[in-house]
MIGUZA-823841 format. One record per residue: residue number from 1; residue in three letters; chain; x, y, z of N, C-alpha, C in turn. Coordinates in steps of 0.02 Angstrom, whole numbers, plus 50000, padded with zeros to 5 digits. Example, Ala and Ser with C-alpha at 12.3 -4.5 7.8 and 13.67 -1.06 7.14 Angstrom:
BEGIN
+-----+-----+----+-------+-------+-------+-------+-------+-------+-------+-------+-------+
|   i |  aa | ch |  n.xx |  n.yy |  n.zz | ca.xx | ca.yy | ca.zz |  c.xx |  c.yy |  c.zz |
+-----+-----+----+-------+-------+-------+-------+-------+-------+-------+-------+-------+
|   1 | ala |  A | 50660 | 49716 | 50390 | 50615 | 49775 | 50390 | 50660 | 49835 | 50390 |
|   2 | ser |  A | 50642 | 49888 | 50354 | 50684 | 49947 | 50357 | 50645 | 50002 | 50394 |
+-----+-----+----+-------+-------+-------+-------+-------+-------+-------+-------+-------+
***
This chain:
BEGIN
+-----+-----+----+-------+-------+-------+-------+-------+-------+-------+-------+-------+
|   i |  aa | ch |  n.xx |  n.yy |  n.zz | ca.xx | ca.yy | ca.zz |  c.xx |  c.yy |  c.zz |
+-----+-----+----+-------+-------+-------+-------+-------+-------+-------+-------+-------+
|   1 | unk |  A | 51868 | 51056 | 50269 | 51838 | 51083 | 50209 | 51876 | 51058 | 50148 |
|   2 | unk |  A | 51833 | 51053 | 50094 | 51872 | 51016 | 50030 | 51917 | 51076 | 49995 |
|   3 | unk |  A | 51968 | 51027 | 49954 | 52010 | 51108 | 49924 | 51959 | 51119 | 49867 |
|   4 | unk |  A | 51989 | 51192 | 49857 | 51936 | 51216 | 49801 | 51975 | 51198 | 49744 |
|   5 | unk |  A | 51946 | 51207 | 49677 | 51963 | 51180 | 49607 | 51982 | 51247 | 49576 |
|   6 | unk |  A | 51971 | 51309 | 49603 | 51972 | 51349 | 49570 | 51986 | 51415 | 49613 |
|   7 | unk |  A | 52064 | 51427 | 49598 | 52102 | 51476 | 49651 | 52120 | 51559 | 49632 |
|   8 | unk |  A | 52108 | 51603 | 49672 | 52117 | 51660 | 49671 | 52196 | 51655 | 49619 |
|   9 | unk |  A | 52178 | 51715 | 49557 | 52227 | 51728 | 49519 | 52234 | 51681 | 49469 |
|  10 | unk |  A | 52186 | 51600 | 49457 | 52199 | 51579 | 49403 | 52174 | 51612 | 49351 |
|  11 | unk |  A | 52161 | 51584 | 49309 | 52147 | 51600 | 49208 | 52085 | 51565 | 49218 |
|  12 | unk |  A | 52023 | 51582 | 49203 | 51975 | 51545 | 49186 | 51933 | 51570 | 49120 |
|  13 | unk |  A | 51876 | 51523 | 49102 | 51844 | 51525 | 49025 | 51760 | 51519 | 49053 |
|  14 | unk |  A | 51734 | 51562 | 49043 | 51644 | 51555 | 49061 | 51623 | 51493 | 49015 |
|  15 | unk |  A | 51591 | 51446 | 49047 | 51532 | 51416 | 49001 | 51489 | 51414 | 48999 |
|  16 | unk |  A | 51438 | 51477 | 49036 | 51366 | 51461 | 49037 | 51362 | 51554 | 49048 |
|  17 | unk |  A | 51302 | 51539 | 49018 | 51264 | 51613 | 49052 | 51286 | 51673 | 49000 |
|  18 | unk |  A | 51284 | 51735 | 49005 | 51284 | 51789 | 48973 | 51346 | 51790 | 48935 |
|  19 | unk |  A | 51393 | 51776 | 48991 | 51475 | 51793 | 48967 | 51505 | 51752 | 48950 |
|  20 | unk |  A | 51469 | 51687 | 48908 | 51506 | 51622 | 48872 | 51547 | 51625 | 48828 |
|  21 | unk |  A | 51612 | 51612 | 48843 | 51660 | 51601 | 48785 | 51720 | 51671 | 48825 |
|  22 | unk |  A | 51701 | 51698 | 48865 | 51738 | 51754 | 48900 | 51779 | 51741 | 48934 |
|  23 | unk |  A | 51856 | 51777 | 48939 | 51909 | 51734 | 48977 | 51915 | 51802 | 49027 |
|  24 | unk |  A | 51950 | 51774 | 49088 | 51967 | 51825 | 49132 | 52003 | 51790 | 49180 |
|  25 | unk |  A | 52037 | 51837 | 49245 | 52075 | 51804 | 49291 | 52019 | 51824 | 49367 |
|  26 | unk |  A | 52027 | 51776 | 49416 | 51985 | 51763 | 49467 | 52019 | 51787 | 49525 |
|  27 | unk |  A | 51975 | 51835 | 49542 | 51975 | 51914 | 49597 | 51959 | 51897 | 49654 |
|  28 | unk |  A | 51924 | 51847 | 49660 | 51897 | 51844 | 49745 | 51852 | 51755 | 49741 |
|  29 | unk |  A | 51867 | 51714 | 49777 | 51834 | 51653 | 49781 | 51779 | 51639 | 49862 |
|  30 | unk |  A | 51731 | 51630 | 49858 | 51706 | 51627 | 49895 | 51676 | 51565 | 49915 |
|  31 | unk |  A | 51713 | 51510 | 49940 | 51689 | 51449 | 49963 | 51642 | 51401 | 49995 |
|  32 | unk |  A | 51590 | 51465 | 50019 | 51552 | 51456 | 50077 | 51499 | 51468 | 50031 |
|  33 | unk |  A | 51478 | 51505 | 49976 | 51395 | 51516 | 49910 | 51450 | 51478 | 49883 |
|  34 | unk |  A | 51507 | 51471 | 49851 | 51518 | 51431 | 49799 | 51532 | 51480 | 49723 |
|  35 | unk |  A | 51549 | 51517 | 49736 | 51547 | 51582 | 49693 | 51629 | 51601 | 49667 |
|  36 | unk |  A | 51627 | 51625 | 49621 | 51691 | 51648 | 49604 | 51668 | 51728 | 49566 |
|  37 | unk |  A | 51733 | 51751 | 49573 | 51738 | 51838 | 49541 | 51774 | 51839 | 49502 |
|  38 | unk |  A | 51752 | 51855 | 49435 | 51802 | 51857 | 49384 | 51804 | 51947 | 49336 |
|  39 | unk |  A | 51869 | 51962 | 49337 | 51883 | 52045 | 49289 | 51853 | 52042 | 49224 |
|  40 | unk |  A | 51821 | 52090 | 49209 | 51772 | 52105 | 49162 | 51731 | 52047 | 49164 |
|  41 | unk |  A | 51705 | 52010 | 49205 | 51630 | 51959 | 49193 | 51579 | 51978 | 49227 |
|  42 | unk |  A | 51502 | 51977 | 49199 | 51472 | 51982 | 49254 | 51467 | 52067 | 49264 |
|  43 | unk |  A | 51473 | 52106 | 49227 | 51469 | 52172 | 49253 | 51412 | 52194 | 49277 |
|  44 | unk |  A | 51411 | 52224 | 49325 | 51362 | 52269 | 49371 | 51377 | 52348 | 49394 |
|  45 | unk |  A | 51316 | 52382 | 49387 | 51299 | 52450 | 49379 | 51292 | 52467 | 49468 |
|  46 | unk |  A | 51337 | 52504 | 49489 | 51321 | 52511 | 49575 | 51319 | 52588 | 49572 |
|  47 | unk |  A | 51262 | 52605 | 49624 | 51277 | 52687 | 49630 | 51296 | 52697 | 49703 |
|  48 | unk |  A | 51331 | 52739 | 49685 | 51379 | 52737 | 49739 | 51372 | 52810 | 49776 |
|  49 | unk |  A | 51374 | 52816 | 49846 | 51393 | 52874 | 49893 | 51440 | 52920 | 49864 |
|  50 | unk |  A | 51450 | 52972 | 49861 | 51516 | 53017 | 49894 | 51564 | 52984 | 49937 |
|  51 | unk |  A | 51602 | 52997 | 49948 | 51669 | 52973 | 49973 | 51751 | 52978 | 49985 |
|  52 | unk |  A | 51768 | 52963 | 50027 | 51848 | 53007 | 50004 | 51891 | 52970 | 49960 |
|  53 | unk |  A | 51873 | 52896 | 49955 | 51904 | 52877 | 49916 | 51853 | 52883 | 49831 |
|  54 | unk |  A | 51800 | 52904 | 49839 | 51745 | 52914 | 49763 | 51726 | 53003 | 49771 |
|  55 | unk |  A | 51762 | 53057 | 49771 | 51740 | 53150 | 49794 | 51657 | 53110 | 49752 |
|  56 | unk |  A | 51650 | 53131 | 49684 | 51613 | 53126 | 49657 | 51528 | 53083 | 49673 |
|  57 | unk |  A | 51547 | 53006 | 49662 | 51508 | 52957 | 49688 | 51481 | 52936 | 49603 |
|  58 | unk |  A | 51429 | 52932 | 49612 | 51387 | 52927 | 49537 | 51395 | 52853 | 49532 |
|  59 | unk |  A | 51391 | 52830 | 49462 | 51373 | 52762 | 49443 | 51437 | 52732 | 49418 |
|  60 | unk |  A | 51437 | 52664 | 49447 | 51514 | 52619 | 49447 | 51503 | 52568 | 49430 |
|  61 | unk |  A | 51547 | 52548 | 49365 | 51528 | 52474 | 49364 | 51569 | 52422 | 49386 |
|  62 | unk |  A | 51556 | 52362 | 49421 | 51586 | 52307 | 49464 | 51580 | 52231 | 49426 |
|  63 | unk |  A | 51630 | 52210 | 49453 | 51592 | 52148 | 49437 | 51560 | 52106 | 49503 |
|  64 | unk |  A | 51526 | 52065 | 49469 | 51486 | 52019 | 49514 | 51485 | 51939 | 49513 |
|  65 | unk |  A | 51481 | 51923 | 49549 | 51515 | 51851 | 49557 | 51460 | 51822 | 49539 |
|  66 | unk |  A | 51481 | 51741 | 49495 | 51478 | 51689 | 49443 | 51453 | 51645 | 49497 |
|  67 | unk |  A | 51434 | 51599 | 49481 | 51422 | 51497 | 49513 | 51503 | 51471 | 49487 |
|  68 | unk |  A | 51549 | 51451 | 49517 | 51615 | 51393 | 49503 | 51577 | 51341 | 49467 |
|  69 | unk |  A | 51530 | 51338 | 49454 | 51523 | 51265 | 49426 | 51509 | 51295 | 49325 |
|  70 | unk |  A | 51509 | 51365 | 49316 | 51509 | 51398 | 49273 | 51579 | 51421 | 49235 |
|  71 | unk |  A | 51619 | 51423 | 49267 | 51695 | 51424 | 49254 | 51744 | 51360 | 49221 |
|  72 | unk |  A | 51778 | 51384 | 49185 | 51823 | 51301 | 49186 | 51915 | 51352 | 49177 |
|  73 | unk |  A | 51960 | 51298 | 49199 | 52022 | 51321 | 49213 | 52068 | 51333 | 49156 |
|  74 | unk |  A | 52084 | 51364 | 49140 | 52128 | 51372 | 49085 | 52213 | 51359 | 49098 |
|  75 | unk |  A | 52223 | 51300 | 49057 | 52288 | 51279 | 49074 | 52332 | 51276 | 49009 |
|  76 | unk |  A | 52384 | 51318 | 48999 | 52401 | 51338 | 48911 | 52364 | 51350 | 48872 |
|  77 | unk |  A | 52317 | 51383 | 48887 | 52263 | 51406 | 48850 | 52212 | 51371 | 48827 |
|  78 | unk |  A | 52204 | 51312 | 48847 | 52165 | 51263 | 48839 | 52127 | 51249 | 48913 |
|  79 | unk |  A | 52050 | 51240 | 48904 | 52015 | 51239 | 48966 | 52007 | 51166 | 48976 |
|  80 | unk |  A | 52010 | 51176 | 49040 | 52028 | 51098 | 49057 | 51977 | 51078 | 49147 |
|  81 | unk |  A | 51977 | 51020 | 49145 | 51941 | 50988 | 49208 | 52003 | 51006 | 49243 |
|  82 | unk |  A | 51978 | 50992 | 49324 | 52023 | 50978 | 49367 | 52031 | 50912 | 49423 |
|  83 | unk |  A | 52059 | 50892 | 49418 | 52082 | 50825 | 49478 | 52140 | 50828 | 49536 |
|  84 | unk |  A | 52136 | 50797 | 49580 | 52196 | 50800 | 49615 | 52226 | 50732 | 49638 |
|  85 | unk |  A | 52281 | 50753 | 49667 | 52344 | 50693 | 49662 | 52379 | 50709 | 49727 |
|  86 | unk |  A | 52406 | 50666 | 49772 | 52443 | 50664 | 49802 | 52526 | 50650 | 49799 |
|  87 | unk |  A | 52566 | 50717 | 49795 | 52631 | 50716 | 49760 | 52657 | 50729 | 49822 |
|  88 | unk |  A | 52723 | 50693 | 49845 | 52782 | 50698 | 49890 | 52754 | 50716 | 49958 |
|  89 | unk |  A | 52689 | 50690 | 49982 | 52655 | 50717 | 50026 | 52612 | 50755 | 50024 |
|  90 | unk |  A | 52602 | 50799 | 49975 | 52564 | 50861 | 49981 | 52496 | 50854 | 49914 |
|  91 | unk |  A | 52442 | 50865 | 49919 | 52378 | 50873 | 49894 | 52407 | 50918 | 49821 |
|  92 | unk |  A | 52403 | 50914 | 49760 | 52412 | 50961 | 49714 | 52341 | 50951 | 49660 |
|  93 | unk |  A | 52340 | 51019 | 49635 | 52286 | 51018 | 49553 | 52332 | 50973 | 49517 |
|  94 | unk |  A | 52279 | 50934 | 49465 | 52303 | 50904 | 49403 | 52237 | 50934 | 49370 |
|  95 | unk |  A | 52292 | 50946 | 49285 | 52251 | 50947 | 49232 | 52196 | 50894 | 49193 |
|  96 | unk |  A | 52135 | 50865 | 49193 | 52135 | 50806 | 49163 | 52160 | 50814 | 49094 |
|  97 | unk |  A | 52162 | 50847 | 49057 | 52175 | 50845 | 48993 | 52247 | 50854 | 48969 |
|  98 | unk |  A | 52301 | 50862 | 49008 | 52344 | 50863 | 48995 | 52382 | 50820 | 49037 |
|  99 | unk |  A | 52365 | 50805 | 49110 | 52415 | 50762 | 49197 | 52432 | 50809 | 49200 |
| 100 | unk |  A | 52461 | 50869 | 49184 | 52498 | 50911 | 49211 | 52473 | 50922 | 49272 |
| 101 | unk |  A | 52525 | 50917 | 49299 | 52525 | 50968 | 49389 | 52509 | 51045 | 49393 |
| 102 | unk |  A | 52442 | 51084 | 49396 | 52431 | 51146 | 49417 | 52475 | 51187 | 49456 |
| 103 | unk |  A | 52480 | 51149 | 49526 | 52480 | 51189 | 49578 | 52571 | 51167 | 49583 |
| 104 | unk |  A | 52626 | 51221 | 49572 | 52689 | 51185 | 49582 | 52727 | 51213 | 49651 |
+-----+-----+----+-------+-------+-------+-------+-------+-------+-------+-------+-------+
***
């Protein structure tokens, strides 16, 4: 399987869709739809059961997962492509816009 471009816990910047121009950090990657989860993007209204971890239940809002091809990486605060490189053996992210090495 190819590596992904875009890893649980980076910084990313929306460019498409409702939440353009919205920054957040990435909650859950899902490789197999191609999807990413990002905090406060994407919010969704769930009603929810009773529960022991919810006594109450009632209405919750979540987020809901994006297309990766909608995201871009934020690297010093600047959003940037991603490429990769083969360093000392091992596969790493590069920034295009900066070479910097992502992944250290």
């Amino acid at each position: 399987m190819a590596t992904s471009k875009i890893k649980k816990g980076d910084t990313v910047r929306v460019i498409a869709g409702k939440d353009k121009d919205k920054e957040g950090k990435v909650t859950l990657v899902d490789r197999k739809s191609g999807k990413v989860t990002v905090e406060g993007i994407n919010m969704r209204t769930k009603h929810t059961k009773p529960s022991a971890a919810n006594q109450n239940g009632g209405i919750v809002n979540v987020e809901g997962p994006i297309d990766a091809s909608n995201v871009m990486l934020m690297v010093n605060g600047q959003p940037t492509r991603v490429g990769f490189k083969v360093e000392n053996g091992k596969k790493v992210r590069v920034a295009k816009k900066t070479g910097e090495v992502i992944d250290k």
